[in-house]
C-alpha positions, -999 to +999 in steps of 0.1 A: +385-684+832+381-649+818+372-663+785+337-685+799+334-653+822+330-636+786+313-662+770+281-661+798+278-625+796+274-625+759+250-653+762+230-629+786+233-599+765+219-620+733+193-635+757+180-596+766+181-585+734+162-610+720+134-606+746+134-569+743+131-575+709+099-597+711+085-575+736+093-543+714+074-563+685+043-575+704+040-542+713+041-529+678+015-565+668-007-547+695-008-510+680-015-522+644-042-544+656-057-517+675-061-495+646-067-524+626-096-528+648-111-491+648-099-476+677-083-450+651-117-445+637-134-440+669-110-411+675-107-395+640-145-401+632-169-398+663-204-403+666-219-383+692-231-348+688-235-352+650-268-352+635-273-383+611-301-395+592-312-425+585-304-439+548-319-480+554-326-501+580-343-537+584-382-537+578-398-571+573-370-588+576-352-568+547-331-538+541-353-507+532-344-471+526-371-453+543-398-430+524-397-402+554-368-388+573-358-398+600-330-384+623-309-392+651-287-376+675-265-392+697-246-380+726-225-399+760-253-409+777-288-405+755-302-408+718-325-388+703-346-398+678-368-378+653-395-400+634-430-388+616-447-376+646-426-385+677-394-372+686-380-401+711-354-401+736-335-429+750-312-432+776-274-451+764-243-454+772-216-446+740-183-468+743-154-470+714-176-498+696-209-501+714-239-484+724-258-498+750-294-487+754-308-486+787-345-481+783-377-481+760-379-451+738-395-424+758-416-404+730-437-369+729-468-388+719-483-418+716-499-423+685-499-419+653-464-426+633-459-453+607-453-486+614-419-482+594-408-458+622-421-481+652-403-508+638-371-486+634-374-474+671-378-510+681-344-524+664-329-500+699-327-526+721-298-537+742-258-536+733-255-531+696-221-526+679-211-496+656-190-490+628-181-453+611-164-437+588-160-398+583-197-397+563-217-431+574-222-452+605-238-485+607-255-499+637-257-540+639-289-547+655-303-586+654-322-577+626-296-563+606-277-530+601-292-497+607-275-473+579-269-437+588-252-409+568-241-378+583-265-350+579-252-318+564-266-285+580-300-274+560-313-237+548-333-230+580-318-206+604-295-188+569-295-161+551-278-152+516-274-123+497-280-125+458-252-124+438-263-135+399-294-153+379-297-173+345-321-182+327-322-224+323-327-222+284-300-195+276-280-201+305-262-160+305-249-149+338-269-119+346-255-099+383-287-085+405-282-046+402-291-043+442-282-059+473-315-088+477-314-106+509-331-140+516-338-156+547-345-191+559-367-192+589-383-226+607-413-226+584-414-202+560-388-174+539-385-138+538-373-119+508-355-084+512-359-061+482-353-027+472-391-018+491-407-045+494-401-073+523-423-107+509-429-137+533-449-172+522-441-211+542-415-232+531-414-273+535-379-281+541-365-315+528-330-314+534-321-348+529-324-351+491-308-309+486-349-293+480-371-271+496-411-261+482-427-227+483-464-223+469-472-222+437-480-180+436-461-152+441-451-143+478-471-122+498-451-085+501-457-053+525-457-030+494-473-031+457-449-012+439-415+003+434-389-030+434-364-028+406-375-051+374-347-078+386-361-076+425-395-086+415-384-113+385-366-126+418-394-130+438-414-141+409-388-174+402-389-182+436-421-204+436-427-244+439-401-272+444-367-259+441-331-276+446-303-261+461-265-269+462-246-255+491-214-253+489-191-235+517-201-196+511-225-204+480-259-214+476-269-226+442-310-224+437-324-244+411-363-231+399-389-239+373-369-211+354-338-197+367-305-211+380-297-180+415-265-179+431-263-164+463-234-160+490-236-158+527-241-128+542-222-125+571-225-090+584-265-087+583-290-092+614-307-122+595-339-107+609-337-074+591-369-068+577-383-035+555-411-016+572 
């Protein structure tokens, strides 16, 4: 009698391990599929409060990288959207793989941006899906994939201390002898020097790493008196010019110099010379 007494507990202890195993498996299925699915991504690589800019979108029925920038910034409950004239805002709700738009785009104005932008603010309709990664995020719309890439912070708002300058044909190191300051405002720059503080408007385009100053030498609160490698720095810093920034370097490419310059912590970026 003892011996089936054994027997059927066995049988029971087999039969309870074998579902806790299944259980302990499905359970396992379940986390592998939900990474599997994105859940992971939506927790390492978020999409709200970044800024990210559009790289192509559906226009005419076809993928096109647009010939302006255009940015947008999404948080929990709303999208902003920066086109060529308008900046439009619409209200959403952000889930782990969805963005639901509740509304029309609301915009500053009502005329005037390219048709390439209206039909980019029209593809925000409804519940559209998502997918990101730590540099991109596409949005399915019914027309197709909107493709964004994670904007890097621009110049405006910096400022960087010259460090060294050479000349693109010989390509010699040379250090600046004084401490030259330059400073990246909204629309424009300011240069430090030894005397001199010199201003002129800057067009920012951020997206493709370049920024333009005019074509002449800045205007300055002083004729005279800057070091010889002060005013050969103002004098290089004139028309298109890339940059490279890299952590606590900044990298200016000119018409005739390659400037490196390091952020300058320490200053009140709106120092200027009397």
């Amino acid at each position: 009698m003892s011996f089936y007494k054994y027997t059927l507990s066995f049988a029971l202890f087999l039969i309870c391990f074998a579902a806790c195993n299944n259980k302990t498996k499905n359970v396992s299925n379940e986390n592998k599929e939900t990474v599997k699915g994105g859940t992971e991504d939506s927790i390492n690589n978020k999409i709200t409060d970044i800024n990210w800019y559009v790289a192509n979108f559906p226009y005419q029925g076809k993928p096109y990288a647009p010939s302006k920038f255009y940015l947008f910034r999404i948080s929990d409950n709303s999208i902003a959207l920066h086109l060529d004239v308008n900046t439009c805002g619409l209200a959403c709700e952000v889930s782990q793989r969805a963005i639901s738009i509740k509304e029309t785009p609301m915009c500053t104005e009502i005329c005037c941006d390219s048709k390439e932008a209206m039909e980019l603010s029209n593809l925000l309709r409804g519940k559209l899906t998502y997918n990101v990664s730590s540099s991109s995020l596409n949005i399915e719309t019914p027309s197709g994939n909107i493709h964004l890439k994670k904007h890097q912070e621009g110049l405006s708002g910096t400022k960087w201390q010259a460090q060294s300058y050479a000349d693109r044909k010989e390509g010699r190191k040379i250090k600046f002898s004084t401490d030259y300051y330059l400073v990246f405002e909204n629309n424009k720059v300011q240069l430090i020097l030894d005397v001199n503080s010199c201003n002129t408007s800057c067009t920012y385009n951020d997206r493709e790493n370049f920024f333009e100053l005019p074509a002449h030498n800045m205007g300055c609160t002083r004729k005279c008196c800057d070091s010889k490698d002060g005013e050969l720095l103002m004098q290089s810093l004139q028309g298109k010019i890339k940059y490279v920034k890299e952590g606590n370097n900044l990298t200016l490419t000119t018409f005739n110099k390659e400037i490196i310059f390091v952020t300058n912590k320490n200053s009140d970026s709106n120092t200027q010379k009397e």
